[in-house]
TORVEXTOR-959268 format. One record per residue (C-alpha): chain; residue number from 1; residue in one letter; x, y, z. Coordinates in steps of 0.02 Angstrom, whole numbers, plus 50000, padded with zeros to 5 digits. Example, Ala and Ser with C-alpha at 12.3 -4.5 7.8 and 13.67 -1.06 7.14 Angstrom:
<rs>
R  mol  seq  type      x      y      z
R    A    1     a  50615  49775  50390
R    A    2     s  50684  49947  50357
</rs>
This chain:
<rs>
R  mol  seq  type      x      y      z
R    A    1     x  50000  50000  50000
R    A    2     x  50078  50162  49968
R    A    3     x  50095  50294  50118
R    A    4     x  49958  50398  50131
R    A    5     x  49918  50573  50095
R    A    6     x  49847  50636  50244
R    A    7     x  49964  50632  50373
R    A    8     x  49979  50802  50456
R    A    9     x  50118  50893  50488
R    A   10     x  50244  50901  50614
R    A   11     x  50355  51050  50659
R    A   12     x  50304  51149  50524
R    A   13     x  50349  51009  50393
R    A   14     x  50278  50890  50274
R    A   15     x  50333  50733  50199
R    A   16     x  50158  50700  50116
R    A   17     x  50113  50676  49926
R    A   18     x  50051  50847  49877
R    A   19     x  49872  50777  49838
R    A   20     x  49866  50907  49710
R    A   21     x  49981  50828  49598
R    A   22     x  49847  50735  49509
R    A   23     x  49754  50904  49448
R    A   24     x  49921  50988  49430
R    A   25     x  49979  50857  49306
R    A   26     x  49817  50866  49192
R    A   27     x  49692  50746  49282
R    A   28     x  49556  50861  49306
R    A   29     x  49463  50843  49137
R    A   30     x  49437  50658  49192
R    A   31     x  49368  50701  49366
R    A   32     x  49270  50833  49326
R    A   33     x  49179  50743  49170
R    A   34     x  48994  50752  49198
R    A   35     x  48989  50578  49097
R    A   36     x  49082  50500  49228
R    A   37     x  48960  50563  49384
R    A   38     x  48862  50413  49466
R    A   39     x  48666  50462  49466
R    A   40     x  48678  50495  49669
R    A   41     x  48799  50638  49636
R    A   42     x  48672  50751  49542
R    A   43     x  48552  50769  49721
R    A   44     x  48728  50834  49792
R    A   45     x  48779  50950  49662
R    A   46     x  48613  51009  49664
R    A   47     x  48607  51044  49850
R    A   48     x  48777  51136  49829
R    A   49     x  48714  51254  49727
R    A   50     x  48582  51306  49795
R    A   51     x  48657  51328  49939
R    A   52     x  48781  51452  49870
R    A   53     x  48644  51567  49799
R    A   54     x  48531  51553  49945
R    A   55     x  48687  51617  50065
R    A   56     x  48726  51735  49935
R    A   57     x  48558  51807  49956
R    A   58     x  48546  51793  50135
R    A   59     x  48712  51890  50158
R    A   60     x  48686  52002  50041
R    A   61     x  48867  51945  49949
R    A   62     x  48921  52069  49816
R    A   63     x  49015  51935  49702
R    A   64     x  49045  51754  49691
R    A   65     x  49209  51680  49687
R    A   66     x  49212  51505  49635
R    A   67     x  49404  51421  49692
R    A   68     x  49450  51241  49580
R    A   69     x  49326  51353  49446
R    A   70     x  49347  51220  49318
R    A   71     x  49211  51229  49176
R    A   72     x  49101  51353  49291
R    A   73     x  48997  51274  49377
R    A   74     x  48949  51416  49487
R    A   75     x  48934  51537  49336
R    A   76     x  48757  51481  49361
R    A   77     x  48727  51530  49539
R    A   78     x  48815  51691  49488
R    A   79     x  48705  51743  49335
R    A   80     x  48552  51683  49445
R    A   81     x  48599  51794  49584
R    A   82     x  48655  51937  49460
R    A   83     x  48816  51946  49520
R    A   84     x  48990  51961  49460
R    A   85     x  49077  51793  49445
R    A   86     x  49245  51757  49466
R    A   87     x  49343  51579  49426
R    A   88     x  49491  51521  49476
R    A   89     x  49582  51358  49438
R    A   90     x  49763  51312  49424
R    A   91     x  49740  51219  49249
R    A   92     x  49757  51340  49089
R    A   93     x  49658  51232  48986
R    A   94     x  49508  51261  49110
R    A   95     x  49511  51437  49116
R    A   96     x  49529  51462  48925
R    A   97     x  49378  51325  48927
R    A   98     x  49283  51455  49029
R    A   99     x  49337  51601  48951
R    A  100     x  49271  51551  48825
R    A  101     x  49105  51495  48883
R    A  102     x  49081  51671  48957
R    A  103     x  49106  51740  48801
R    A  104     x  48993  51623  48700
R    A  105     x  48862  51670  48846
R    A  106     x  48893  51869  48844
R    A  107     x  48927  51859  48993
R    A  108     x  49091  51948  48971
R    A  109     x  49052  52104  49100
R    A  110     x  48989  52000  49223
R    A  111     x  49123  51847  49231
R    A  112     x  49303  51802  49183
R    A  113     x  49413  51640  49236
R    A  114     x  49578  51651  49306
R    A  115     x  49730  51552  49311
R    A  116     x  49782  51547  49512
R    A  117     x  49837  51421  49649
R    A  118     x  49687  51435  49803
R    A  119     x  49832  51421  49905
R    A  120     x  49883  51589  49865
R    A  121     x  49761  51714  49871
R    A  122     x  49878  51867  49871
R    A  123     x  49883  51804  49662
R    A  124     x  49697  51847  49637
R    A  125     x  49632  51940  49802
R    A  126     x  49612  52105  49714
R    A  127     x  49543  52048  49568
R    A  128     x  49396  52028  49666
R    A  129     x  49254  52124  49589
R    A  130     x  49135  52190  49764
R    A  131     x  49170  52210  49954
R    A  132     x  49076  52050  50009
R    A  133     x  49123  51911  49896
R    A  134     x  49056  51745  49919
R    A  135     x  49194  51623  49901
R    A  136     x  49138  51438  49855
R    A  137     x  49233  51287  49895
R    A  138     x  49134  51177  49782
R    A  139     x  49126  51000  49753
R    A  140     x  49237  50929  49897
R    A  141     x  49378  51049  49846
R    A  142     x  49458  51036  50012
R    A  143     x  49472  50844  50014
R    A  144     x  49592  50865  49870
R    A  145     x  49717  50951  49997
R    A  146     x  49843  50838  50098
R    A  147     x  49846  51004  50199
R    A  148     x  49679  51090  50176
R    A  149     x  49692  51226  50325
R    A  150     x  49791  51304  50212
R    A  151     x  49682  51337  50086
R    A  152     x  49580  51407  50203
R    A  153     x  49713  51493  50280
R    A  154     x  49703  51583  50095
R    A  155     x  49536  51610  50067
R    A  156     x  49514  51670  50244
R    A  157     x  49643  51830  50208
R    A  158     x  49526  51877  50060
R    A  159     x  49377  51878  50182
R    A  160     x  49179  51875  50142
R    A  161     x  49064  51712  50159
R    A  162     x  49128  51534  50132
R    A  163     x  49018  51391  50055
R    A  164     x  49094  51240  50090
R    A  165     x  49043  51077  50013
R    A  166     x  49110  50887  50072
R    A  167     x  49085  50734  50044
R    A  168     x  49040  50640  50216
R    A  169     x  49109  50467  50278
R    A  170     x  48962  50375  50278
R    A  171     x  48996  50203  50198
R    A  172     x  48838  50237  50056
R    A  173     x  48938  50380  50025
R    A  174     x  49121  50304  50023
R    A  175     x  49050  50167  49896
R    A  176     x  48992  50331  49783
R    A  177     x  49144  50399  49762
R    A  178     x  49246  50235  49741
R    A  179     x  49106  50204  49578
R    A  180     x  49154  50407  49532
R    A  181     x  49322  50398  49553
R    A  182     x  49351  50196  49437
R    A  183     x  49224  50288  49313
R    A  184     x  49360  50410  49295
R    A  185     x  49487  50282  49263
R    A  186     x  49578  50304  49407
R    A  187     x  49667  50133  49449
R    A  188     x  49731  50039  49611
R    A  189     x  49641  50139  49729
R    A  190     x  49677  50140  49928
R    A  191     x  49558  50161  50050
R    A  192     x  49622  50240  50209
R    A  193     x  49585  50328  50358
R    A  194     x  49564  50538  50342
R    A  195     x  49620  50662  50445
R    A  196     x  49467  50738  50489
R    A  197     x  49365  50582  50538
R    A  198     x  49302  50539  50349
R    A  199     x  49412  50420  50213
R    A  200     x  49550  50444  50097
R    A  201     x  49562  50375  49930
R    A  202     x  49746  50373  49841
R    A  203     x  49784  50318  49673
R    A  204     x  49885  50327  49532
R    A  205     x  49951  50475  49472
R    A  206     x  49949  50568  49648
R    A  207     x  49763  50567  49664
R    A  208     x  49712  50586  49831
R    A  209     x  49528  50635  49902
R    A  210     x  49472  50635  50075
R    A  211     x  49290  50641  50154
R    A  212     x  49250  50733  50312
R    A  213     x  49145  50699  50455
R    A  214     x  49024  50839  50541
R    A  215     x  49131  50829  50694
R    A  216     x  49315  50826  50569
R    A  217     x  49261  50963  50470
R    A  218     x  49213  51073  50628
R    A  219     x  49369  51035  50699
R    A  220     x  49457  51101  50546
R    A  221     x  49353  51269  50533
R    A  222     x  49406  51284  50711
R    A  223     x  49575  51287  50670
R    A  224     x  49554  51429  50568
R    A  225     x  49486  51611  50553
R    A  226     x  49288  51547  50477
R    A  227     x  49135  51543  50591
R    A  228     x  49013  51435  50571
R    A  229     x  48858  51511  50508
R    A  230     x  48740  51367  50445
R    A  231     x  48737  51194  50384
R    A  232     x  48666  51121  50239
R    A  233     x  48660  50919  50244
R    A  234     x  48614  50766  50127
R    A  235     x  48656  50576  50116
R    A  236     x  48828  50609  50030
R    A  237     x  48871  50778  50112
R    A  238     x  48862  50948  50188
R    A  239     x  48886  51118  50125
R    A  240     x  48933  51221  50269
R    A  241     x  48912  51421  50261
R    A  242     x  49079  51510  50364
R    A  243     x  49127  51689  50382
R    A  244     x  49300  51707  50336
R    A  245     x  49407  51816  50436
R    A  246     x  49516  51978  50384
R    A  247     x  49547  52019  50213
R    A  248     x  49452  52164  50139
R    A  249     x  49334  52284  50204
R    A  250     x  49172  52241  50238
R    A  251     x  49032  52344  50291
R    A  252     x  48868  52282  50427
R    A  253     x  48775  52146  50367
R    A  254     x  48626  52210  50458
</rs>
């Protein structure tokens, strides 16, 4: 079995696989192909984003920033909530993919992808377009992350509202993703224990995904600047609405 992902850090220093490898090195299009989502994934998507636009309402967010963008997903949730949309995603590829989507769309003054690492928000902070953004961590973004209080870390320095959407460690929910992640192609798959109470799947090509549980995922939001503002919950996850400490400067909500 090879060593797994997810071992946290000691003294400052890691000797994990960077579970970003795998999207780093071009495995994205085969994760994030619709063709390859198992039917139960669609009530979870669906739940996701609709729980971005109803916190976007509810906190009256000025912009939507969508972090692992991809295709744009969220440019949905954006153009539903009539505000300005803004994707970021390591890959190239994906953010010319967008691009150009938003430009099919006319959609150019409201959205534009851009090519940035989540882990460093000082890249894209002030390309923000608004004072309250809503930054969305969608599709189990964080389980991607041997080290995912960083990425928080990040986002929490830009500030505004967090949506955060996991998978949970339910074993219905564990056999999901193992069907997701072999429709992908993604071969000789370990199944280990996570760091924050859910499982870890590692496989070829530096993949690595975690699942959290309610408890693991509080006790990661607790280790950095977000409070918990409400939870969203089905059979294969949560999507749980932070505020994200610092950054820029934000007026009452009230």
């Amino acid at each position: 079995m090879r060593s797994t992902a997810f071992t946290r850090t000691e003294g400052g220093a890691s000797e994990t696989l960077p579970a970003g490898s795998f999207y780093r090195d071009g495995g994205a299009p085969a994760i994030m192909r619709a063709a390859h989502f198992p039917d139960e994934l669609l009530s979870y998507l669906q739940m996701e984003g609709l729980a971005a636009l109803k916190s976007a309402i509810r906190h009256r967010c000025d912009s939507l920033v969508e972090l692992g963008c991809y295709d744009g997903r969220a440019l949905e949730v954006a153009r539903a909530a009539g505000l300005p949309y803004l994707g970021i995603d390591i890959s190239p590829g994906a953010i010319a993919r967008l691009n150009r989507r938003i430009h099919e769309e006319g959609l150019d003054g409201q959205a534009r992808g851009l090519i940035g690492d989540v882990l460093h928000s000082s890249s894209w902070a002030l390309e923000i377009g608004g004072r309250r953004p809503l930054q969305l961590f969608p599709f189990n973004l964080l389980g991607n992350f041997a080290e995912p209080e960083k990425v928080l870390h990040s986002a929490a320095a830009a500030g505004g509202i967090g949506v955060i959407s996991v998978f949970d460690e339910q074993p219905s929910t564990t056999a999901v993703r193992r069907a997701y992640y072999t429709a992908c192609g993604i071969e000789e798959l370990d199944e280990v224990p996570g760091d924050y109470g859910g499982v870890a799947f590692q496989g070829e090509g530096g993949f690595a995904s975690q699942s959290f549980s309610a408890e693991g995922l509080l006790e990661l939001l607790g280790s950095v600047d977000a409070t918990v503002l409400h939870t969203t919950t089905n059979r294969l996850g949560q999507c749980v609405t932070v505020r994200l400490g610092g950054g820029l400067d934000f007026g009452p909500e009230d």
